[in-house]
N, CA, C and O atoms as a GROMACS GRO file, in nm:
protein
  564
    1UNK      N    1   6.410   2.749  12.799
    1UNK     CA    2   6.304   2.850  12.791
    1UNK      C    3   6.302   2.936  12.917
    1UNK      O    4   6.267   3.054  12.916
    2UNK      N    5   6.341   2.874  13.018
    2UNK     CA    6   6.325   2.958  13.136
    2UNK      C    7   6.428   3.098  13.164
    2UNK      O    8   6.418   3.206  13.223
    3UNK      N    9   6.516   3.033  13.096
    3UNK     CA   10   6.685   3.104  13.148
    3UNK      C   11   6.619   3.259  12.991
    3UNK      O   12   6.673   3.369  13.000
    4UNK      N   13   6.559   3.246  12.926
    4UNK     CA   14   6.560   3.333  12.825
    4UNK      C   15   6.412   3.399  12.858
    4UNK      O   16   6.386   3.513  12.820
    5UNK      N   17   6.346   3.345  12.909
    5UNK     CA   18   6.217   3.417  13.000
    5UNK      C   19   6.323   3.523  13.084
    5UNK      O   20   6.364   3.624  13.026
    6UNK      N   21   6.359   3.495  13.212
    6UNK     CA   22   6.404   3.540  13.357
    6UNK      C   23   6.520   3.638  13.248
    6UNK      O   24   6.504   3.755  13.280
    7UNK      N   25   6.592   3.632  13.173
    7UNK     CA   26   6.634   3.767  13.076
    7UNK      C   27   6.561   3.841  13.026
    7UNK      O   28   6.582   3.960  13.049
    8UNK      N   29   6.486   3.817  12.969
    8UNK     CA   30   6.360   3.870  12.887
    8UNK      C   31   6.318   3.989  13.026
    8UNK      O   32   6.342   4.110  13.032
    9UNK      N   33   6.261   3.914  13.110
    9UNK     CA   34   6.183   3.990  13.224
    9UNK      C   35   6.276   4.100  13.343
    9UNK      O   36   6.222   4.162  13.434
   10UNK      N   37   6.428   4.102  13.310
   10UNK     CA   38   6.502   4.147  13.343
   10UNK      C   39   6.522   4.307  13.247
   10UNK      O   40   6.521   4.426  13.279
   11UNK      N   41   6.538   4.235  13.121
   11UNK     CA   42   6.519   4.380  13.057
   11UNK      C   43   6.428   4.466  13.017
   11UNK      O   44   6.453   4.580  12.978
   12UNK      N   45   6.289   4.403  13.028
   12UNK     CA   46   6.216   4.466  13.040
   12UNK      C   47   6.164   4.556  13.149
   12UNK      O   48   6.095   4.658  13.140
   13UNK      N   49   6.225   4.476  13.282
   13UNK     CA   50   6.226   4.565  13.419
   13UNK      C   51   6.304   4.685  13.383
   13UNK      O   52   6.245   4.790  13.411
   14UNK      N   53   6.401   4.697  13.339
   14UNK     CA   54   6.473   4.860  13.310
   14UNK      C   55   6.424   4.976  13.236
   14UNK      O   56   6.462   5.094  13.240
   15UNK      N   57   6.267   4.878  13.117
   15UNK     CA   58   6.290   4.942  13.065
   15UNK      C   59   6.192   5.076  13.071
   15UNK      O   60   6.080   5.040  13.038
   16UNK      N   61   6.194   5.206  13.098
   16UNK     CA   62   6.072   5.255  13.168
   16UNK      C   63   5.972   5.320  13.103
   16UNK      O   64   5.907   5.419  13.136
   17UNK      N   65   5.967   5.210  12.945
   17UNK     CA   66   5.834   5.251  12.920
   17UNK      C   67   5.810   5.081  12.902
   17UNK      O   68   5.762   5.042  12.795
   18UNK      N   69   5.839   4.992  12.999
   18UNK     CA   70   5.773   4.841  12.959
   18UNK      C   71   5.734   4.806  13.118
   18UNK      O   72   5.799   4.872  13.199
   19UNK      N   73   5.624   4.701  13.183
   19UNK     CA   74   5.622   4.644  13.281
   19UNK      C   75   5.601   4.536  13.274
   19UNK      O   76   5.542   4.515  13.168
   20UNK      N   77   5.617   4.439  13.336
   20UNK     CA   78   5.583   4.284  13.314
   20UNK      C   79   5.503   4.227  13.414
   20UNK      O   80   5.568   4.212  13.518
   21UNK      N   81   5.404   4.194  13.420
   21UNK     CA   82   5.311   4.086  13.484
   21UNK      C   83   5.286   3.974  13.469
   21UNK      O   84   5.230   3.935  13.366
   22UNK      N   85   5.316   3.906  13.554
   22UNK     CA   86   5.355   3.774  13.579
   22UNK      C   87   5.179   3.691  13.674
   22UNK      O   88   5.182   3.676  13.797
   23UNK      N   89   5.126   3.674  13.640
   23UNK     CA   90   5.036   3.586  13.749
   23UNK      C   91   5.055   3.424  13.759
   23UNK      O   92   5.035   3.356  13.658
   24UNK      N   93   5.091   3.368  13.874
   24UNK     CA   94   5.139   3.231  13.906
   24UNK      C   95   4.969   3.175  13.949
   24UNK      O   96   4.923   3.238  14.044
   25UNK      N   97   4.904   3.100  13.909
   25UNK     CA   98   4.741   3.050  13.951
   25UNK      C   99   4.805   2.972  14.070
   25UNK      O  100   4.924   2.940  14.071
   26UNK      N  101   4.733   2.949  14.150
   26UNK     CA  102   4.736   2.858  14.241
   26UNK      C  103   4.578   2.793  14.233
   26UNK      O  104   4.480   2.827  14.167
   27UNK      N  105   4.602   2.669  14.346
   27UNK     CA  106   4.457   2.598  14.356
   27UNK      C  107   4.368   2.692  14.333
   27UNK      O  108   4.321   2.709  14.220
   28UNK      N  109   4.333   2.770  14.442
   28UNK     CA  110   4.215   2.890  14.439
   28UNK      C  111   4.264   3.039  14.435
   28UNK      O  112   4.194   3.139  14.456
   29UNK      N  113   4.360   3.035  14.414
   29UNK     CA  114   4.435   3.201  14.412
   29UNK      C  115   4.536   3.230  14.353
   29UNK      O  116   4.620   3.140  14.353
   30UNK      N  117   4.568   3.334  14.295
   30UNK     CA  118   4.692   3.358  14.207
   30UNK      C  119   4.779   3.489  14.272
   30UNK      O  120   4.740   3.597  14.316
   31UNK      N  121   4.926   3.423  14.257
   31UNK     CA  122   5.009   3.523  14.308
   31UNK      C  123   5.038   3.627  14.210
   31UNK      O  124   5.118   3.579  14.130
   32UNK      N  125   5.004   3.763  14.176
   32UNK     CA  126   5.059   3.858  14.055
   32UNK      C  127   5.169   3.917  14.057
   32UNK      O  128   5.149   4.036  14.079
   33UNK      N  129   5.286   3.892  14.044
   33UNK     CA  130   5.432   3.974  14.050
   33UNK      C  131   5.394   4.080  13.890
   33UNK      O  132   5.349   4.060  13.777
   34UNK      N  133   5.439   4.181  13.962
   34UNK     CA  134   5.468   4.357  13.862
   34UNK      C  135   5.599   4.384  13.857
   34UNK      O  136   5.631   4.438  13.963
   35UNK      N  137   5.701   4.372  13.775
   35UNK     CA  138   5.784   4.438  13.743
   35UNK      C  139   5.805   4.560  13.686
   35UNK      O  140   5.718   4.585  13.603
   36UNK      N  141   5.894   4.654  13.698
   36UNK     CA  142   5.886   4.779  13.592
   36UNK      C  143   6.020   4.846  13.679
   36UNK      O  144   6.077   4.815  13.784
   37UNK      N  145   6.038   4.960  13.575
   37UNK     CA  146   6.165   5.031  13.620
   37UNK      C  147   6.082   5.159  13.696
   37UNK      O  148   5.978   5.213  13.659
   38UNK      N  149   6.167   5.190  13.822
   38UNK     CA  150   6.172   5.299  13.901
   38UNK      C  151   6.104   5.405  13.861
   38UNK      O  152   5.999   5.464  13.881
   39UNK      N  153   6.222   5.410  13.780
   39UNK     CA  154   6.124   5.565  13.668
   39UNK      C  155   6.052   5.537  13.622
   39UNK      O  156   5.967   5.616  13.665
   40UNK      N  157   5.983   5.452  13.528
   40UNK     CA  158   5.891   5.440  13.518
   40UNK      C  159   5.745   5.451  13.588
   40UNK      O  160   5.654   5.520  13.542
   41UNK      N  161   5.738   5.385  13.686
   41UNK     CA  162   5.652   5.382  13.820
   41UNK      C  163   5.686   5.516  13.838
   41UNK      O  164   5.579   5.567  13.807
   42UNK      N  165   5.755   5.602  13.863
   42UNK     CA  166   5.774   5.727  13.900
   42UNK      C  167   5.710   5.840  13.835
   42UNK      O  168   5.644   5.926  13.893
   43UNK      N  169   5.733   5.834  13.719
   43UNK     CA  170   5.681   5.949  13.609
   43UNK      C  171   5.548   5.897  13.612
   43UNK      O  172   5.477   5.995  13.588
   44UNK      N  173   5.488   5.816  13.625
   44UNK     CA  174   5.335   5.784  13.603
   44UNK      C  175   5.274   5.783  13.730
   44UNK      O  176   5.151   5.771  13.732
   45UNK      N  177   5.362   5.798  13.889
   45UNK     CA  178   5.315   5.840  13.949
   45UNK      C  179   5.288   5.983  13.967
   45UNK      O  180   5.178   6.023  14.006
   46UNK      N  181   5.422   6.086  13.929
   46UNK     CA  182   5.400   6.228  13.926
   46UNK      C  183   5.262   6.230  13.843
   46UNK      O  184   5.154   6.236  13.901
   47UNK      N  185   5.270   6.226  13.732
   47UNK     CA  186   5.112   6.237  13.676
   47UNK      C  187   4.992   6.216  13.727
   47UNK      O  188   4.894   6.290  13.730
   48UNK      N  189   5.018   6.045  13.792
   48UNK     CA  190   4.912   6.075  13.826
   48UNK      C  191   4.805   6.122  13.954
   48UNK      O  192   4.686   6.151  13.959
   49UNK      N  193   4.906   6.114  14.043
   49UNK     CA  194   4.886   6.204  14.171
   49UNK      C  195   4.968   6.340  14.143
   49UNK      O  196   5.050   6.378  14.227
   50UNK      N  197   4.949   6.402  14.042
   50UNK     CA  198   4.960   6.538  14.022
   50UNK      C  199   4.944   6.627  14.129
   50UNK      O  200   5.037   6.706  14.146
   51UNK      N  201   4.856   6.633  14.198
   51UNK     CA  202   4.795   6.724  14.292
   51UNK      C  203   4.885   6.734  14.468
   51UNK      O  204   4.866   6.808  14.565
   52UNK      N  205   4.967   6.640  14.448
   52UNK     CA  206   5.095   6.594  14.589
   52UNK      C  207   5.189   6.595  14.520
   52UNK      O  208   5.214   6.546  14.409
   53UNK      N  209   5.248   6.659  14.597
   53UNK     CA  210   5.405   6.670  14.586
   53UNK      C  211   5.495   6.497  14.600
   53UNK      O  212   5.543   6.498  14.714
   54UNK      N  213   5.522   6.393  14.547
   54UNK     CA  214   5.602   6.326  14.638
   54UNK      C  215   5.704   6.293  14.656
   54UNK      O  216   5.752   6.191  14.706
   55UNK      N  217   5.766   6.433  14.592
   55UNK     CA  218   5.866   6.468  14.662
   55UNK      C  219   5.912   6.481  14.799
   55UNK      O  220   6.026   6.483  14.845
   56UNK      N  221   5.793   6.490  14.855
   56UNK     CA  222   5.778   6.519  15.027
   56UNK      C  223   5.733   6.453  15.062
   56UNK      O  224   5.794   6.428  15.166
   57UNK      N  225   5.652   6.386  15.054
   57UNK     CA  226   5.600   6.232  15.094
   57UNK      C  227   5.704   6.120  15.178
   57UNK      O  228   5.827   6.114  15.173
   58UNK      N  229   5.633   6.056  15.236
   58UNK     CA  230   5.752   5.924  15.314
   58UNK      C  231   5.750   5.797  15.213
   58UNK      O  232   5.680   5.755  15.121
   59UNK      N  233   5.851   5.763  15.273
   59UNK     CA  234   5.864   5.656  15.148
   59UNK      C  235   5.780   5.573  15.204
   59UNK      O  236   5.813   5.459  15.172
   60UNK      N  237   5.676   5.572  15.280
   60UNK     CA  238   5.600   5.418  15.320
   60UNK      C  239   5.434   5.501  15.264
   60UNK      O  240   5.328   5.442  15.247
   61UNK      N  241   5.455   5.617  15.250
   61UNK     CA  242   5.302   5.703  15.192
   61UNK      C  243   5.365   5.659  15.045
   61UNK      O  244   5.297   5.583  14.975
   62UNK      N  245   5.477   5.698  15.002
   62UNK     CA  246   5.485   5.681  14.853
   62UNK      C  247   5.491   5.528  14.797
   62UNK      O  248   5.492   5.504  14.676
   63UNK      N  249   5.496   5.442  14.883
   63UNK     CA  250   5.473   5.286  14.874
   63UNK      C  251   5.311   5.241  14.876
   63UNK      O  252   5.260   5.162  14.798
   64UNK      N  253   5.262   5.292  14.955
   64UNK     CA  254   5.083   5.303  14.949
   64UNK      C  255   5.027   5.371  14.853
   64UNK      O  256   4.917   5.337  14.807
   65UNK      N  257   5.071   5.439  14.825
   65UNK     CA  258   5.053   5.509  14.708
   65UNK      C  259   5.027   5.415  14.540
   65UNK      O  260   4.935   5.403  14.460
   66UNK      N  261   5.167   5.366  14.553
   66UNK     CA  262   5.193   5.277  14.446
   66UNK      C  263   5.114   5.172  14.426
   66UNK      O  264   5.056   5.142  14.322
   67UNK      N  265   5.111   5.104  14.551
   67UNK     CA  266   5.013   4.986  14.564
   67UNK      C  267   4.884   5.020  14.506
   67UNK      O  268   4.848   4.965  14.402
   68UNK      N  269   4.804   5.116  14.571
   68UNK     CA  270   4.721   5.178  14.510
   68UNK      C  271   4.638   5.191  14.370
   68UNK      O  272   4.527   5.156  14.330
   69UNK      N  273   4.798   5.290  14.296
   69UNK     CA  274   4.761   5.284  14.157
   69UNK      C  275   4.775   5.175  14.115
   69UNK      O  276   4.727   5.172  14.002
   70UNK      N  277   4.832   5.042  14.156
   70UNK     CA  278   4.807   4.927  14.043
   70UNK      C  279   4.719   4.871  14.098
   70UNK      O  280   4.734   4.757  14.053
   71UNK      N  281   4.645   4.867  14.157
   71UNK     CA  282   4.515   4.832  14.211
   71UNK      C  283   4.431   4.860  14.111
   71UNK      O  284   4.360   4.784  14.046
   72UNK      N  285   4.451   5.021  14.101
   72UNK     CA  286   4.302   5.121  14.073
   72UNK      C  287   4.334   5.030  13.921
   72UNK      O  288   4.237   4.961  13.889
   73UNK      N  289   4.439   5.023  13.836
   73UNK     CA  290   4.440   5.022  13.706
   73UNK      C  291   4.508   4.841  13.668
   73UNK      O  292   4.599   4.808  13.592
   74UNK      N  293   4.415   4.753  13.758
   74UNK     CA  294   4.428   4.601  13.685
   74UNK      C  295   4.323   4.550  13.696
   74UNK      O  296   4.283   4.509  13.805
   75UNK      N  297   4.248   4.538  13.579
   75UNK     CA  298   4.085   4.476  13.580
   75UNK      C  299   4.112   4.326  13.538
   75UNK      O  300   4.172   4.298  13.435
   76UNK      N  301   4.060   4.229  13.630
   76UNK     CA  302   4.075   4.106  13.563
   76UNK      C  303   3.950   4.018  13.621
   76UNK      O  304   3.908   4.008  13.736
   77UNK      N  305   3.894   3.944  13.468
   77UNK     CA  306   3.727   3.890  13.533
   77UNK      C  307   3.763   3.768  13.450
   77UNK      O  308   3.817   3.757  13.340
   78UNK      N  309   3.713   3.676  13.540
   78UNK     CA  310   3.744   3.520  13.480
   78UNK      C  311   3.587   3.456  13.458
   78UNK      O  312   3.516   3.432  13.557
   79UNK      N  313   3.552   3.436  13.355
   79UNK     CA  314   3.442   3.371  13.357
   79UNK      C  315   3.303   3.455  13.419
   79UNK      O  316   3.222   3.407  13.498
   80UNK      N  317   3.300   3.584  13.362
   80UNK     CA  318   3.250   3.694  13.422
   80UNK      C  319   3.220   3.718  13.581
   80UNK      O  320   3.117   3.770  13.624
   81UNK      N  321   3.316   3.676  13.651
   81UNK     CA  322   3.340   3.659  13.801
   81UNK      C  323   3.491   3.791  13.843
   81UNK      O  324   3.606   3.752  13.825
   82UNK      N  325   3.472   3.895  13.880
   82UNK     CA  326   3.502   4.015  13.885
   82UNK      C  327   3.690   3.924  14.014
   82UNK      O  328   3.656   3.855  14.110
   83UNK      N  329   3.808   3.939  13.996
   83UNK     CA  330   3.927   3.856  14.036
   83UNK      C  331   3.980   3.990  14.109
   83UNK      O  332   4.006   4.084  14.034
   84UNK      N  333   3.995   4.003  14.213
   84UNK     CA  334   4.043   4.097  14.266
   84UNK      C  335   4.212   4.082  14.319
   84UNK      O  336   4.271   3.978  14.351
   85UNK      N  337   4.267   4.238  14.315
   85UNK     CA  338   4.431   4.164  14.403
   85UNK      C  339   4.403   4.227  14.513
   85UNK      O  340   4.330   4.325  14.518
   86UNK      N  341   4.464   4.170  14.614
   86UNK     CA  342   4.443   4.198  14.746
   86UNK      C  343   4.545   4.243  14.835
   86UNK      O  344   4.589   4.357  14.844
   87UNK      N  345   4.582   4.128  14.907
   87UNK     CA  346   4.703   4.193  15.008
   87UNK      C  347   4.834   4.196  14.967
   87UNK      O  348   4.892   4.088  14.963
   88UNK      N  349   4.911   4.324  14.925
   88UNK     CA  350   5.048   4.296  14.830
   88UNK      C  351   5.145   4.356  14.900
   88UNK      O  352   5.142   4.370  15.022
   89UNK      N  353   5.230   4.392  14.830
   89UNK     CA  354   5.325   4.530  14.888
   89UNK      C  355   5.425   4.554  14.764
   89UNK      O  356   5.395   4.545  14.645
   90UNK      N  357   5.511   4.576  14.801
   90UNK     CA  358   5.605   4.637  14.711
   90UNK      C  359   5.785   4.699  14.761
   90UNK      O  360   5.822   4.774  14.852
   91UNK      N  361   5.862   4.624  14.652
   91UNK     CA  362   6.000   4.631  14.706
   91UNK      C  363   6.026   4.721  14.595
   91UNK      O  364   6.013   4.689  14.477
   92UNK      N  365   6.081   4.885  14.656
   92UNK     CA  366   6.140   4.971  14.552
   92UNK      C  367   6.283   4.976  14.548
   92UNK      O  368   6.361   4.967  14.643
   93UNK      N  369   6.305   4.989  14.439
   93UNK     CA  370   6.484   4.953  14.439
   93UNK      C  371   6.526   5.130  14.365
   93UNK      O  372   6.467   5.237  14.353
   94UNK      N  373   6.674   5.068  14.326
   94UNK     CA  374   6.697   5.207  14.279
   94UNK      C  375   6.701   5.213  14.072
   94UNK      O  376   6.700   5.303  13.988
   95UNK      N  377   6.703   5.114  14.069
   95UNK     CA  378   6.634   5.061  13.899
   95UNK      C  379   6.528   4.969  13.886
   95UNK      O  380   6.433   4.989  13.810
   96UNK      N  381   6.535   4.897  13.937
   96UNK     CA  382   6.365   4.799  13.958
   96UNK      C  383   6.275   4.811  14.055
   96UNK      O  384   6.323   4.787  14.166
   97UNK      N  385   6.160   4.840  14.054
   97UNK     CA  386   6.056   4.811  14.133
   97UNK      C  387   5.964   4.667  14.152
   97UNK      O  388   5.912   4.628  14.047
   98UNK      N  389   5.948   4.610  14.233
   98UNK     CA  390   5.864   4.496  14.174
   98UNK      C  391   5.782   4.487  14.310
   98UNK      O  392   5.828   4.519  14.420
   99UNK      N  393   5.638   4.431  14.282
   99UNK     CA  394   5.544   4.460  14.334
   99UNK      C  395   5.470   4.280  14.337
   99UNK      O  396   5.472   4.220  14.230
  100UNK      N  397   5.422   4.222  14.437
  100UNK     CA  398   5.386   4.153  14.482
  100UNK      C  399   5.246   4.148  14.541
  100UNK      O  400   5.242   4.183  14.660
  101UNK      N  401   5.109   4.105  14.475
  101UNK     CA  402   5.023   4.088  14.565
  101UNK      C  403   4.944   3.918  14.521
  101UNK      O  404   4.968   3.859  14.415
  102UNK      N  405   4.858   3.869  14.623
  102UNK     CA  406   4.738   3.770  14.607
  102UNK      C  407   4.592   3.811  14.547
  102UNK      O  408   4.537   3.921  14.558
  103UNK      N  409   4.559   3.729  14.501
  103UNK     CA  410   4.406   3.738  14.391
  103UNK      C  411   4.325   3.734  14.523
  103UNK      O  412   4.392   3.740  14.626
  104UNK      N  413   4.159   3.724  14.535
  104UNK     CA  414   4.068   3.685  14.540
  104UNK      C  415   4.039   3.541  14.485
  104UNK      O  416   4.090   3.508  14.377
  105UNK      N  417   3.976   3.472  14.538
  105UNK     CA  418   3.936   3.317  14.490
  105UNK      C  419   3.908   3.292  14.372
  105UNK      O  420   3.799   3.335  14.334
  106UNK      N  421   3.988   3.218  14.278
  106UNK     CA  422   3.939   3.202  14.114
  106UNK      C  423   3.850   3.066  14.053
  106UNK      O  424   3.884   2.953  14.091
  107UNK      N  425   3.787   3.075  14.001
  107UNK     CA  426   3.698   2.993  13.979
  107UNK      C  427   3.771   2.892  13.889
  107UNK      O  428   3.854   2.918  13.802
  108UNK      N  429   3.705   2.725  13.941
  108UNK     CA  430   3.786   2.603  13.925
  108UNK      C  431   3.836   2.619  13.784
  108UNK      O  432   3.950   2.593  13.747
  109UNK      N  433   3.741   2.663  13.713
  109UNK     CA  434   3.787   2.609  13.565
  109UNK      C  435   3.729   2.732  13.435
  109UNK      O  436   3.615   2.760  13.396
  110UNK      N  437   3.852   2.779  13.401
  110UNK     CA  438   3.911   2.875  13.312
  110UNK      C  439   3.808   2.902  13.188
  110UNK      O  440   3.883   2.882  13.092
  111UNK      N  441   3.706   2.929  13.144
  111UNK     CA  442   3.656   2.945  12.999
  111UNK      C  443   3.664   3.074  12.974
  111UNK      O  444   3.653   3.081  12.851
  112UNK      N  445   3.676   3.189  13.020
  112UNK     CA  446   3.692   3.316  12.911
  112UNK      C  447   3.773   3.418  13.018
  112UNK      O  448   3.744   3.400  13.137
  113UNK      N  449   3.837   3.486  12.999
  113UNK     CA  450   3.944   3.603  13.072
  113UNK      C  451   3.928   3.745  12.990
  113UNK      O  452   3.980   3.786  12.886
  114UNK      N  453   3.868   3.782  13.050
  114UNK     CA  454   3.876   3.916  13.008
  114UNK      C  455   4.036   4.060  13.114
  114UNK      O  456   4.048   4.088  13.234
  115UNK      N  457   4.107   4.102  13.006
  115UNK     CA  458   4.201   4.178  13.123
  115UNK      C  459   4.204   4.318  13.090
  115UNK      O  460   4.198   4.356  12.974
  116UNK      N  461   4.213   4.396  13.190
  116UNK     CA  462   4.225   4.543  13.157
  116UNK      C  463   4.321   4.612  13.252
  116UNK      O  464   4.299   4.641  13.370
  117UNK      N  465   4.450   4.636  13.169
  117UNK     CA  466   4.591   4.732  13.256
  117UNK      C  467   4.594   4.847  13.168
  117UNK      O  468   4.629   4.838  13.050
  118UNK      N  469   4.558   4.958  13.225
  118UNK     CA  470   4.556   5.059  13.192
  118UNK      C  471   4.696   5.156  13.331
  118UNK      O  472   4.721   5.275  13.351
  119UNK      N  473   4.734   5.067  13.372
  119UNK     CA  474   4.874   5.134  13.476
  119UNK      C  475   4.994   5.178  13.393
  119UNK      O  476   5.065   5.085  13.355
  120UNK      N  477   5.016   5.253  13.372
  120UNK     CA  478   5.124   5.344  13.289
  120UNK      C  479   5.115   5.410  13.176
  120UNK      O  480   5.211   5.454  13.112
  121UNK      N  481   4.960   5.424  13.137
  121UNK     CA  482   4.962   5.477  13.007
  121UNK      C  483   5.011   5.663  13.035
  121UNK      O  484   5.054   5.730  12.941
  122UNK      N  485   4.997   5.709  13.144
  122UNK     CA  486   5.069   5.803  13.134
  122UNK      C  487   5.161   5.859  13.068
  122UNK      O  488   5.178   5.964  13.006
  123UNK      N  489   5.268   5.686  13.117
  123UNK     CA  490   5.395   5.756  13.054
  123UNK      C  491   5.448   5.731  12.874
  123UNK      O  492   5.563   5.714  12.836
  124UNK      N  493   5.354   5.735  12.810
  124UNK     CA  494   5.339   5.766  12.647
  124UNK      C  495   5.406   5.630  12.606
  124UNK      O  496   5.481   5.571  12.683
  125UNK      N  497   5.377   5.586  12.486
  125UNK     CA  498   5.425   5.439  12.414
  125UNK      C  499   5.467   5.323  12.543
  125UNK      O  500   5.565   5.249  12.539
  126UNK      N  501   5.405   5.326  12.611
  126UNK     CA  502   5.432   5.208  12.691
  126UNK      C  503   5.366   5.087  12.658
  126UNK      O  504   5.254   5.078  12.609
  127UNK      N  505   5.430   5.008  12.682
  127UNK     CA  506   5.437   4.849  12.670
  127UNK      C  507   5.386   4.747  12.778
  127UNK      O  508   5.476   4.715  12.855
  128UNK      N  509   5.274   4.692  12.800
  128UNK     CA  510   5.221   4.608  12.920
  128UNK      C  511   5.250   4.500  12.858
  128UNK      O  512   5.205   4.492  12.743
  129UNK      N  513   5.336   4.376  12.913
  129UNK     CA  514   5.309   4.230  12.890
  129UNK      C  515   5.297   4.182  13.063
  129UNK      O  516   5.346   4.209  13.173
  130UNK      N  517   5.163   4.064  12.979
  130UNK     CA  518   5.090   3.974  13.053
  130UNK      C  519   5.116   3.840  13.063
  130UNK      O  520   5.078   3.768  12.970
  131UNK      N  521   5.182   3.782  13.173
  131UNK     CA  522   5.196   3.634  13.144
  131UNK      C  523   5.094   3.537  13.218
  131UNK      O  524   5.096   3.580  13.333
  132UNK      N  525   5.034   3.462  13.215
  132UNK     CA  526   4.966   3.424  13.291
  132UNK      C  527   5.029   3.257  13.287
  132UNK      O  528   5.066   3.219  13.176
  133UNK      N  529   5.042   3.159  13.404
  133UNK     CA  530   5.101   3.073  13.429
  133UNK      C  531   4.976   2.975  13.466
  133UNK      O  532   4.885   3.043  13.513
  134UNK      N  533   4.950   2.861  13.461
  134UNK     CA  534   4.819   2.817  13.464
  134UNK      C  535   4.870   2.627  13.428
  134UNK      O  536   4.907   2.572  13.324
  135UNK      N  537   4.845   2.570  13.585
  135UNK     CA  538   4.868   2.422  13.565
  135UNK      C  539   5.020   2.399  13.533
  135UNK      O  540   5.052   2.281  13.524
  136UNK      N  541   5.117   2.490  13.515
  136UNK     CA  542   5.241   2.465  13.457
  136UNK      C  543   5.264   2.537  13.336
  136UNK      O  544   5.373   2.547  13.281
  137UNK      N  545   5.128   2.601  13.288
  137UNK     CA  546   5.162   2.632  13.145
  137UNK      C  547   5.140   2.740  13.138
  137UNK      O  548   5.040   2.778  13.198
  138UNK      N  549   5.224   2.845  13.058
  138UNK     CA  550   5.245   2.976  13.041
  138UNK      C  551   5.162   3.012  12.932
  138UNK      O  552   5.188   2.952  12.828
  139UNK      N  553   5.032   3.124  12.927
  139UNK     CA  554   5.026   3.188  12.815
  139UNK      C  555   5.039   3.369  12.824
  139UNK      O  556   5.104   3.436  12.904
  140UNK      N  557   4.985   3.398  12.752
  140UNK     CA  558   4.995   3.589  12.744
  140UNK      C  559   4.952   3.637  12.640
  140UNK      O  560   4.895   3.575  12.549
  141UNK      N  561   4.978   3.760  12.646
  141UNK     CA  562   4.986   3.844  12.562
  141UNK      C  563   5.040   4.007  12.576
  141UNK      O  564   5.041   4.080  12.477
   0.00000   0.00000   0.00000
């Protein structure tokens, strides 16, 4: 199962209307890995900082940047307790992007998840999958 996951999440990194989110829970915090293709992240950044060029931008403004928009656009409330991501960053490649940050403190025990990724609808028919990893055990949608 794993070896056909880590493929799975490979081609979906290329593909630049798909991204993959991955959240690993820990005791009190969860690590969120973002995958997605370059372009992808790209065209939905032109959109949505329309108003800057970043074309001209540095690549460490256009890295803050990024961080940013997946900030602004990942709502996640556990047990109506508002889960924030926090300190991340982000490794841009020249076909994959993948993005790395930590939660806010999650509450011991799991009864309702509400999620809201609205990061790429820009770029038209896009595809968000959610994995969430929890005790060992994988669910999503």
């Amino acid at each position: 199962m794993t070896l056909y996951f880590l493929t799975f999440k490979i081609t979906i990194a290329h593909n630049p209307l798909s991204v993959m989110n991955n959240m690993d829970v820990k005791t009190d915090f969860a690590i969120l890995n973002v995958s997605l293709s370059q372009a992808g992240l790209h065209h939905a950044m032109v959109a949505f900082y329309s108003k800057q060029d970043l074309e001209k931008i540095s690549k460490e403004d256009y890295k803050k940047l990024a961080v940013d928009y997946i900030k602004k656009h990942f709502e996640l409330n556990i047990n109506t307790t508002a889960i924030a991501i926090l300190d991340g960053g982000i490794k841009l490649g020249s076909h994959q992007t993948d993005f790395k940050f930590i939660s806010s403190k999650l509450p011991e025990a799991f009864d309702k998840m509400d999620l809201k990724i609205d990061a790429f609808a820009q770029n038209g028919h896009h595809q968000t999958i959610f994995a969430l990893l929890l005790n060992g055990i994988t669910g999503g949608g």
